[in-house]
C-alpha positions in Angstrom: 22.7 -15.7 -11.0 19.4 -15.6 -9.9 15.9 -16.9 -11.6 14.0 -15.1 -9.1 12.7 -12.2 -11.0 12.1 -13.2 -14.4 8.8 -15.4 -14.4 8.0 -16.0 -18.4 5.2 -18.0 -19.8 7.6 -20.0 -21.9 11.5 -20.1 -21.7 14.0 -22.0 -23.5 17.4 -22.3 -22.5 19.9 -21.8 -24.7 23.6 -23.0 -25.5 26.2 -20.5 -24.0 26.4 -16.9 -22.8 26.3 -13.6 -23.9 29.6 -11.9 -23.2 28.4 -8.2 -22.2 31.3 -6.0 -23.8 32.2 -2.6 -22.3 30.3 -0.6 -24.9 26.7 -2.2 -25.5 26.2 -0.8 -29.0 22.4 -0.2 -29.4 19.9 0.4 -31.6 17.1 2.6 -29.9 13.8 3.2 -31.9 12.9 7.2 -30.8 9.0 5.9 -29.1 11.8 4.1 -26.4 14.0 7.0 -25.8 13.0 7.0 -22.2 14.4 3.6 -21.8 17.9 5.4 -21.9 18.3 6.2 -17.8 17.6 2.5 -17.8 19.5 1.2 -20.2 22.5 3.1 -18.4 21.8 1.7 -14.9 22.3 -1.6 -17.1 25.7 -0.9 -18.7 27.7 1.5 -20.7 25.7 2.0 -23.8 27.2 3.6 -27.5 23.5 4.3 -29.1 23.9 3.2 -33.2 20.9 4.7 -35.5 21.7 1.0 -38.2 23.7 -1.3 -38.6 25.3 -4.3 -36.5 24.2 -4.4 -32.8 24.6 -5.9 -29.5 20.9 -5.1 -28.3 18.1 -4.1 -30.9 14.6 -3.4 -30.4 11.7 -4.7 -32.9 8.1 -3.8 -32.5 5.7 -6.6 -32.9 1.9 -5.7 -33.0 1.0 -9.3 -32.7 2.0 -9.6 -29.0 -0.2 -9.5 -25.9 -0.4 -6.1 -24.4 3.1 -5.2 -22.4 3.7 -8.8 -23.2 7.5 -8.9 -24.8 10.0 -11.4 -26.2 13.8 -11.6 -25.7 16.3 -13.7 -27.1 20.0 -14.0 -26.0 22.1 -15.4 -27.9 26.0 -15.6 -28.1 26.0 -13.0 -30.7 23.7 -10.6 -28.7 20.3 -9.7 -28.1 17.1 -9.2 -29.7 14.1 -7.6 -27.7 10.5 -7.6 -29.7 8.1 -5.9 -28.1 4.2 -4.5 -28.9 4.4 -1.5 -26.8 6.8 0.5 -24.9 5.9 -1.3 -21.4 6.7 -4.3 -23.2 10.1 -3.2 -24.1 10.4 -2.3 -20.5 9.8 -5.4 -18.8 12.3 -7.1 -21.8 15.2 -4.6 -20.3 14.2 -5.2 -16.5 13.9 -9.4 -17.2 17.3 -8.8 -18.8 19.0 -6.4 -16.1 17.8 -9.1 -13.8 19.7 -12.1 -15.4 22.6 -10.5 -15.6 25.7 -12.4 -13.4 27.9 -9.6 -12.3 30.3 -11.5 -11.4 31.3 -13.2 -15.1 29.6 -10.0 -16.5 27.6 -12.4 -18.6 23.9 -13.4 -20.1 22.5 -16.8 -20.0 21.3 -17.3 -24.2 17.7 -18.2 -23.5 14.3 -17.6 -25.1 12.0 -16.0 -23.2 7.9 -15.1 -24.4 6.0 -13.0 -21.7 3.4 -11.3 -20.9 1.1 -10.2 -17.6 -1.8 -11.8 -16.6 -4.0 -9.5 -15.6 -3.8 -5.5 -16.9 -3.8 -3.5 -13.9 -1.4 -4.6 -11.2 -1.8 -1.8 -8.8 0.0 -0.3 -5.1 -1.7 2.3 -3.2 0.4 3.9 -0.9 -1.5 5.9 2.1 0.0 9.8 2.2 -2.7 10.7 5.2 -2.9 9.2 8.2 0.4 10.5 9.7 2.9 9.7 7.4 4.1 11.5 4.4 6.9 10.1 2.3 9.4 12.2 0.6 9.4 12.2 -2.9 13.0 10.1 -2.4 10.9 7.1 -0.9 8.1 7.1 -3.4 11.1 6.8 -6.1 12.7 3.9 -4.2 8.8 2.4 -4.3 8.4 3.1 -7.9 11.9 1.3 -8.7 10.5 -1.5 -6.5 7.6 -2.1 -8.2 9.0 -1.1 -11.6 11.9 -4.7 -10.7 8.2 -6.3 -10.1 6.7 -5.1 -13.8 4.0 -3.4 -11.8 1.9 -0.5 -13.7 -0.3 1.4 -11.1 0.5 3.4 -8.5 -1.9 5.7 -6.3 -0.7 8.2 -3.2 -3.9 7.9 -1.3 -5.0 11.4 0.0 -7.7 12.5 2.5 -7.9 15.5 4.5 -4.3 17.5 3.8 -1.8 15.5 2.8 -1.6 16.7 -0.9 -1.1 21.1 -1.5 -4.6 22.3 -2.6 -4.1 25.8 -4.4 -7.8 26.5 -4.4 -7.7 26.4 -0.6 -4.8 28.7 0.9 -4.5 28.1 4.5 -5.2 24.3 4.5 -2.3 22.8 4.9 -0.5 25.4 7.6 1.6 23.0 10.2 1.4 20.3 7.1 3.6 18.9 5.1 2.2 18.0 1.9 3.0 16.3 -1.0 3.0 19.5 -3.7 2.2 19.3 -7.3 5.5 19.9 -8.4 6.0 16.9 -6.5 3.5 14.7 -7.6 4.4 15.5 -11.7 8.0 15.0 -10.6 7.1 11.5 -9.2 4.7 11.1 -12.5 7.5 11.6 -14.9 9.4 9.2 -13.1 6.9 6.4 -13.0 6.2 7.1 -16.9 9.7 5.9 -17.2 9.2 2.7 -15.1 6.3 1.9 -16.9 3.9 2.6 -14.2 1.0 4.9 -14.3 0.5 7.4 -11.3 -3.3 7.5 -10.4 -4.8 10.7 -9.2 -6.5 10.1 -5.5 -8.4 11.9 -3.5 -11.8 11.2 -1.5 -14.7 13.5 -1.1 -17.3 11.8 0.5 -16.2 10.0 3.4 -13.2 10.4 5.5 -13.4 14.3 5.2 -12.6 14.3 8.9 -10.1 17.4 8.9 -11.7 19.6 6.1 -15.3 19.0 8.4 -13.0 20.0 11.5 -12.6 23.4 9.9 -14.8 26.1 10.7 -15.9 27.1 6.7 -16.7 23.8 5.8 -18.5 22.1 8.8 -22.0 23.1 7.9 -21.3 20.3 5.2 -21.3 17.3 7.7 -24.4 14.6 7.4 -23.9 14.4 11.5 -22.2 18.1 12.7 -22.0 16.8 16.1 -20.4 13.4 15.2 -21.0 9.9 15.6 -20.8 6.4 17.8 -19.5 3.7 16.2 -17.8 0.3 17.3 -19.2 2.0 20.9 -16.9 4.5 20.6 -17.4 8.5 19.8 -16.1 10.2 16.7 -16.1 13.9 14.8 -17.9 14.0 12.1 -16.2 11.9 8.4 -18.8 11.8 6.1 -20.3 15.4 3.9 -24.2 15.4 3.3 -24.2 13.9 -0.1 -27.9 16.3 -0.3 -26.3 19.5 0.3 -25.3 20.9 -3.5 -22.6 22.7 -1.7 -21.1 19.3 -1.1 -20.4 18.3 -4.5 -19.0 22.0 -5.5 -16.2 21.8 -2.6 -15.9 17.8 -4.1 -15.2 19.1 -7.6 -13.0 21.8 -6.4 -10.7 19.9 -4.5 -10.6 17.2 -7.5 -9.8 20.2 -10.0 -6.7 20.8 -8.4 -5.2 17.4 -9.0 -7.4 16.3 -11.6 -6.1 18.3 -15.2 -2.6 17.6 -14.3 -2.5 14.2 -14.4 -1.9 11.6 -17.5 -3.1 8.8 -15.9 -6.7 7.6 -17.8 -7.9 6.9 -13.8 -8.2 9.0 -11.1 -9.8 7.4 -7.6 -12.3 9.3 -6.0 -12.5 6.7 -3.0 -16.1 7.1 -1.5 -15.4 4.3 0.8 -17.0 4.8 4.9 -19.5 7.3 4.9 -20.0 5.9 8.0 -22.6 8.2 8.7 -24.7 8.0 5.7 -28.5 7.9 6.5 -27.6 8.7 10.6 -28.1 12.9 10.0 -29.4 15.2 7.6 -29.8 12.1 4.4 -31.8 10.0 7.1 -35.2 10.7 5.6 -34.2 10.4 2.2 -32.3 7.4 3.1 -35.6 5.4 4.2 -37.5 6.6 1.6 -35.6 6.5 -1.5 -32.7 3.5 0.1 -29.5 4.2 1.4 -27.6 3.0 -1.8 -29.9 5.2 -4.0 -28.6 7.9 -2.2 -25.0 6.9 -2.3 -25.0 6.0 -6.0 -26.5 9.5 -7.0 -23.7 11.5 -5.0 -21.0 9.5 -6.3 -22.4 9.2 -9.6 -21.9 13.0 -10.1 -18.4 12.7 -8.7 -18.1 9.8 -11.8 -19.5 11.9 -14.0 -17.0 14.9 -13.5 -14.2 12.0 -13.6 -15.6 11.4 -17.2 -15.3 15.1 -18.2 -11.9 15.3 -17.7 -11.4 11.9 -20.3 -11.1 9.5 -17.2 -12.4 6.6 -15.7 -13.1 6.8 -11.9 -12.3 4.2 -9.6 -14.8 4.3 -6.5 -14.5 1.2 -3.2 -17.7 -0.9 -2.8 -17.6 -1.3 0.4 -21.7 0.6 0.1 -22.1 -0.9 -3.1 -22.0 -4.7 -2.6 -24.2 -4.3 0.7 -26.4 -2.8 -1.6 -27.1 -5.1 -4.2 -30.2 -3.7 -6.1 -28.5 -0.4 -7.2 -25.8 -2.2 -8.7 -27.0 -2.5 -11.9 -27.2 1.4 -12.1 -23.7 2.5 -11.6 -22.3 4.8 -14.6 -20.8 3.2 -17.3 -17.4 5.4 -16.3 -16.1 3.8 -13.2 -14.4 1.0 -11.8 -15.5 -1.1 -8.9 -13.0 -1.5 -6.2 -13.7 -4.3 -3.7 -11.4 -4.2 -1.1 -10.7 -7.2 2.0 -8.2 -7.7 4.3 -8.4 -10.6 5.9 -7.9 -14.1 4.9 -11.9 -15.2 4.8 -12.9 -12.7 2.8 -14.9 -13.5 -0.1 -13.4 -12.0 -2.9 -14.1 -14.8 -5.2 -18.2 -14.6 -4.5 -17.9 -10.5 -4.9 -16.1 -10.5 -8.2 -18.6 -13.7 -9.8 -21.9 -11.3 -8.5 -20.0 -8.5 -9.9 -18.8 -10.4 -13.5 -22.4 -11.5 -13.8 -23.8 -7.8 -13.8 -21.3 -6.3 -16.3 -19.5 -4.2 -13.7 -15.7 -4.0 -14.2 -14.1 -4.7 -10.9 -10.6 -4.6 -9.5 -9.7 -6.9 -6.5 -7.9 -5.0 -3.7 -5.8 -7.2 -1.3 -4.0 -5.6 1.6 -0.2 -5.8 2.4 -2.1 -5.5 6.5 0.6 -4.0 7.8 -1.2 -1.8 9.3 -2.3 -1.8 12.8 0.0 -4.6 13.7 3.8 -3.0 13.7 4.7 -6.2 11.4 2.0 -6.9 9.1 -0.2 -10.2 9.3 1.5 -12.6 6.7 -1.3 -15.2 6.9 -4.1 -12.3 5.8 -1.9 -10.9 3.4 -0.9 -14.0 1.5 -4.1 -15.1 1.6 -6.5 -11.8 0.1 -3.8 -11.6 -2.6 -3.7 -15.5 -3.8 -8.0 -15.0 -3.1 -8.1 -11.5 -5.3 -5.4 -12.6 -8.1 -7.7 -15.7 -8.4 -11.0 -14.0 -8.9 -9.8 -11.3 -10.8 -8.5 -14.1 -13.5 -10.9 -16.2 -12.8 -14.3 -13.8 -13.2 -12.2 -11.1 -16.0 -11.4 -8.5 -13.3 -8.9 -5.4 -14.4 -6.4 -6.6 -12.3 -5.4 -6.1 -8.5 -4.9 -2.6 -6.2 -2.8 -3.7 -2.9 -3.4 -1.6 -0.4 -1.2 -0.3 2.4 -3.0 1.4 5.1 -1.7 3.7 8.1 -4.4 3.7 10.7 -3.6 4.8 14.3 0.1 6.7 13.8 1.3 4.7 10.7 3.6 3.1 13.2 4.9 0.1 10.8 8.3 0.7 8.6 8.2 0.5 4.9 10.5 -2.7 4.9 7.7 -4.3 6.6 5.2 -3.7 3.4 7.9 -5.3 1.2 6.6 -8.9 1.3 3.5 -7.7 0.1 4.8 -5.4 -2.1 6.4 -8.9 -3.9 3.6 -11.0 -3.0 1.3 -8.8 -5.2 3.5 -8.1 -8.1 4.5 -11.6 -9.2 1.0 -13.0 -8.2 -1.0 -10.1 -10.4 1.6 -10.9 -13.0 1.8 -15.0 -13.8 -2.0 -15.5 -12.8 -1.1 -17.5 -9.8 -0.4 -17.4 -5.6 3.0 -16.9 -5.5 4.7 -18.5 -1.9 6.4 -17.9 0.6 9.9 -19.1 -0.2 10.1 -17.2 -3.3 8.9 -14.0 -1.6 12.1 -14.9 0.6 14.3 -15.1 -2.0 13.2 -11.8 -3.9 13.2 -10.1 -0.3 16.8 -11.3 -0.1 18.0 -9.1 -3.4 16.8 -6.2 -1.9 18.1 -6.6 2.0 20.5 -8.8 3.4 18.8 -12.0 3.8 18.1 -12.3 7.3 16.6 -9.0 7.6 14.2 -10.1 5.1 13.7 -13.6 6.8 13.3 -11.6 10.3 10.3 -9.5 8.5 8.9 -12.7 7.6 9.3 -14.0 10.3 7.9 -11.2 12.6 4.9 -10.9 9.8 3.8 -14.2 11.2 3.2 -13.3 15.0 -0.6 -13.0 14.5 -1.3 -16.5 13.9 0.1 -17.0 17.2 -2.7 -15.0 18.8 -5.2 -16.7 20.5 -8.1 -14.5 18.8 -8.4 -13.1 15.6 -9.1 -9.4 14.9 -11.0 -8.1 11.9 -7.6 -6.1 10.4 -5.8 -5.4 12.9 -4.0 -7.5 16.0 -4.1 -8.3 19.7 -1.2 -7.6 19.9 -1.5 -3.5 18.4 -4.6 -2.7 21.0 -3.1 -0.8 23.9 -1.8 1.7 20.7 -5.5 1.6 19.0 -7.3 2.3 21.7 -5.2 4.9 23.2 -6.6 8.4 23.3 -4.0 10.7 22.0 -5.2 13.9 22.5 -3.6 16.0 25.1 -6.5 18.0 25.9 -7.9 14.8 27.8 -7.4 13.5 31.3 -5.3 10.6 32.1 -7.7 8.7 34.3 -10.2 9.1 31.0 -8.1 7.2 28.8 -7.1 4.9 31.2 -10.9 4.2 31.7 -11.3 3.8 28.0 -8.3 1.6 27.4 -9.1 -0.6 30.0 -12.5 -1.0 28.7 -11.8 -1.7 24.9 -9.3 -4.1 26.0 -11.5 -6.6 27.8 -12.3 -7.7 24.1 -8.8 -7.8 22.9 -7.2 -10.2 25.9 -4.1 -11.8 24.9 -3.1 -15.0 27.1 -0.6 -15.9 28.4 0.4 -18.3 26.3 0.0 -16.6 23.2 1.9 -13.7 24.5 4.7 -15.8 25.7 4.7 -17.7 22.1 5.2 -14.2 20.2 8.1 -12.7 23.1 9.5 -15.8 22.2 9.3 -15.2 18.4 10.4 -11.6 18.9 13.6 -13.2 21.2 14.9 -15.7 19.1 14.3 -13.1 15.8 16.3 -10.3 17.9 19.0 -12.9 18.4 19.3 -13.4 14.8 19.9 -10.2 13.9 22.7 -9.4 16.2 25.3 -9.9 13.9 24.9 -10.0 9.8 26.7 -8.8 7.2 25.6 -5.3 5.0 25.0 -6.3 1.6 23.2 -3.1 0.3 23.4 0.5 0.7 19.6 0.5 3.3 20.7 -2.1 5.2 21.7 -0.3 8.2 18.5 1.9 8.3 16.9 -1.6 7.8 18.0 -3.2 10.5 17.6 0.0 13.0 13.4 -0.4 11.8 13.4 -4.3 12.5 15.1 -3.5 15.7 12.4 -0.9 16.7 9.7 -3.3 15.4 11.0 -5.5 17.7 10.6 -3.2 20.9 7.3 -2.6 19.8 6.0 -5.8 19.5 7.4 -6.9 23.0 6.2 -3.6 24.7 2.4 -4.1 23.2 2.4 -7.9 23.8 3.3 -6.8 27.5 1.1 -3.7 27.8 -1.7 -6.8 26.7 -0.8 -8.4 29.9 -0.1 -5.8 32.3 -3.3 -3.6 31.2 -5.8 -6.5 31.0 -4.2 -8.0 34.5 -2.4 -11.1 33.8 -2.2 -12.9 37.3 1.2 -14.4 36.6 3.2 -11.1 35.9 5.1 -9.3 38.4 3.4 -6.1 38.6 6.3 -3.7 39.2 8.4 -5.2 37.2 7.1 -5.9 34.1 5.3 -1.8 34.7 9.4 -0.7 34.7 9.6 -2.8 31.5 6.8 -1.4 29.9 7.4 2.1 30.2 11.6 1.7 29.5 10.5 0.1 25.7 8.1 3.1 25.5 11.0 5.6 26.4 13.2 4.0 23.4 10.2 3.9 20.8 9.6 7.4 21.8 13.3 8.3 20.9 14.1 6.7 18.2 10.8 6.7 16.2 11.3 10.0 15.3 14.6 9.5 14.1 13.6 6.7 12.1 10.4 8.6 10.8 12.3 11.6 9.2 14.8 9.1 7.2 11.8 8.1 4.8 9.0 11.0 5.4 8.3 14.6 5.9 8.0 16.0 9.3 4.2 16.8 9.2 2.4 14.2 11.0 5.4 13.0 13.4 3.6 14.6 16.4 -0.1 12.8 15.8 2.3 9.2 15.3 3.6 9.7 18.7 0.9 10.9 20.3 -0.6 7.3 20.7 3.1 6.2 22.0 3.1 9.3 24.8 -0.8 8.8 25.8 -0.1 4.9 26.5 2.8 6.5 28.6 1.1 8.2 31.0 -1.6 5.8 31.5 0.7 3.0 32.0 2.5 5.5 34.8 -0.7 6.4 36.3 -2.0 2.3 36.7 -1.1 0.1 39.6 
């Protein structure tokens, strides 16, 4: 039996156990009624409307919000709870403690309740990768084992159906509203609210790319940014035509859902101030003109009876229009790597009166493994503040820029990470992330994600959110339309500021070696296990290929040219065949052919280079 899960503010053990028979006779108040799929999963269950029971329910309005207490006893068990996620997170702490092998309960006493109220996972639907409504449940079950209570699909450009826009999402394969109320129902259930998400501001890439809408762009022609060019992102937050197509695409989600949030983003308008808003950007201040755009998007949030959640990434680089958002909204600060100053955001932010939610990053992204120091570090720094400074809670993020080319498995530790931290107040470690991991994997696949998580510390630079080791995949071009010797000129360029040495590199091959070896042979203890292992496997082929492409592309003197090229170009040929594979067995097929893009454009510049 295993203490891992259950992490109560005060326990007493208690003489004995609780004998589970082979019919739990219950008694179910009718507000819990949806507890009964769970209560199945648990055991055989004869439901009794009085009388004596094995497992009763007792509502307490004295308790902490979702805060619950269970007692187990030799006799049976008595669940008190304030509300119904309260009762919930009794069940799971219970359906977690139970030894399947003696079929038995530890008598304890065990008082609980979360430390902070929202304790959030944000899932990205839109760059590339769109799960199937299978995968978000196996998510939702995750985070429900984790007594998470917030869950957002993150949507830009078409990654969710839009009814008021026929013709958007041809060659897409979008998360529909059926879908999405399916997947609502189911997290109602769990005890976890699924947030509405959609942005309107910036990242508008793809509806701006269409012929009716790109006379809303700030810059039509695009921008330069980072030194390199891109199509237009951000709408002219002047235009009134703007907000209409804003409010329109929000309608369309926005009525449906139950949720008292809905996140309307309004993070990068990276353009803002560069095109058509320049002038009234200098005269009335760049954050002026942001907070009036997006205080109209608020505002329609409000109408429907919710409150919006909006990033500050503008806001807190924009300190003197702080004190004039809308009442209606939530502040999202957002960071991702380990030196960011969450804890001097949410004081600046807890001294004004705005409520703010801290938002950590799994940063898996952009890496193929994730970067375990960063993502320890901005949750233990954004569960802090948030407690700390009264913050709503915490919103992990899991982002999917440049293909979405890491594997759900490798978001896990995270995942854990953020759900007991946000929970219990405090930084939870390492080794207890491993031991969680381990009930939901068999243990050395979890211990190999860990361990592969932790290649970026052996890097000899490190990069703002992303990796060395990922840069011959970001800065490939992927379109098809341009010439090879143009992205070989580009790659080559970006790369000169992304060099991995040699002894860094030959640190992580090392890492990825001795890992591989460890895998070889273990033992299937759950019903993913195989799929699993087949993603660490090809996580492993893409590490070694990118750590080499480093080299080989930025000249490393001690490499054998030829040889390591042949290398190179055979790991590309299996990620290239098995990535799609891999891809369908989580996610709908829209977006497979942008992921691999990147993969086939480093190809043929790695076949065209000496």
């Amino acid at each position: 039996m295993s203490h891992a899960y259950p992490h109560p503010v005060r326990q007493n053990d208690l003489e004995g156990r609780f004998l589970i028979p082979a019919s739990v006779r219950v008694i179910l108040p009718f507000s819990l009624k949806n507890l009964d799929p769970i209560l199945n999963q648990w055991c055989d269950i004869e439901y009794f409307q009085s009388g004596k029971a094995d497992l009763v329910f007792v509502a307490e309005a004295d308790l902490p919000k979702e805060g619950y207490r269970l007692r187990i006893s030799a006799e049976g068990i008595e669940i008190t709870y304030r509300d119904y996620a309260g009762a919930f997170y009794a069940l799971t702490t219970l359906c977690q403690l139970k030894d399947s092998l003696t079929n038995s309960l530890p008598c304890l006493l065990i008082e609980d309740h979360p430390a902070l109220s929202l304790r959030g996972f944000m899932m990205d639907i839109s760059r590339d990768k769109i799960p199937t409504v299978a995968t978000v449940k196996s998510v939702i079950d995750k985070m429900a084992s984790l007594k998470m209570n917030h869950l957002e699909l993150y949507v830009e450009g078409f990654s969710f159906e839009y009814p008021s826009f026929p013709g958007v999402n041809e060659a897409e394969t979008p998360i529909t509203l059926a879908e999405f109320l399916e997947l609502e129902h189911y997290a109602q259930v769990r005890a976890i609210d699924l947030c509405g998400n959609m942005n309107g501001f910036g990242h508008m890439t793809k509806w701006l790319e269409r012929r009716e809408f790109h006379a809303l762009a700030e810059c039509p022609s695009g921008f330069s940014h980072y030194g390199f060019h891109f199509p237009a992102s951000t709408v002219n937050p002047l235009d009134p035509r703007s907000l209409v197509h804003a409010r329109k695409m929000l309608d369309d989600l926005l009525p449906h859902t139950a949720s008292p949030f809905f996140n309307i983003n309004c993070d990068e308008p990276f353009e803002l101030g560069r095109g058509k808003s320049r002038k009234a950007c200098r005269e009335k201040g760049l954050g002026r003109v942001y907070v009036d755009y997006v205080s109209e998007l608020v505002k329609h949030v409000n109408r429907a009876g919710k409150t919006a959640l909006v990033w500050g990434d503008v806001l807190i680089n924009h300190p003197e229009v702080l004190d004039s958002l809308p009442k209606g909204m939530v502040f999202l600060d957002w960071g991702y790597d380990y030196d960011y100053p969450f804890e001097d955001h949410m004081k600046k932010l807890h001294d004004l009166g705005v409520k703010f939610v801290g938002c950590p990053g799994t940063s898996s992204w952009c890496s193929f493994a994730s970067r375990k120091r960063d993502m320890l570090a901005t949750v233990k720094n954004a569960v802090e503040g948030a407690v700390r400074f009264q913050g709503e809670g915490i919103l992990l993020t899991d982002w999917g820029d440049f293909g979405h080319l890491q594997y759900l498995p490798f978001t896990y530790p995270g995942l854990i990470c953020a759900g007991l931290s946000a929970w219990e107040g405090v930084a939870a470690d390492e080794p207890r992330i491993a031991e969680i991991l381990g009930t939901w994997m068999a243990p050395v696949l979890g211990q190999a994600i860990l361990d592969l998580a932790g290649y970026s510390v052996l890097e000899n630079q490190h990069v703002y959110n992303a990796t060395l080791v990922f840069s011959p995949v970001m800065f490939t071009d992927p379109s098809p339309q341009h010439p090879t010797w143009l992205k070989r000129v580009v790659l080559r360029t970006a790369m000169k500021k992304y060099v991995l040495n040699h002894d860094s590199a030959e640190s992580i091959l090392k890492l990825v070696e001795e890992t591989e070896q460890r895998i070889r042979t273990w033992p299937a203890e759950h019903p993913d296990d195989g799929l699993i292992w087949e993603e660490v496997a090809q996580t492993i082929r893409f590490l070694r290929m990118a750590a080499t492409a480093n080299l080989w592309v930025n000249h490393e003197p001690s490499l054998d040219r030829n040889l390591v090229k042949l290398e190179i170009l055979s790991d590309l040929d299996l990620l290239l065949r098995y990535h799609p594979d891999l891809w369908a067995k989580r996610n709908k097929p829209g977006g497979l052919d942008r992921s691999i893009a990147r993969l086939i454009g480093l190809k043929s510049i790695i076949k065209s280079m000496k």
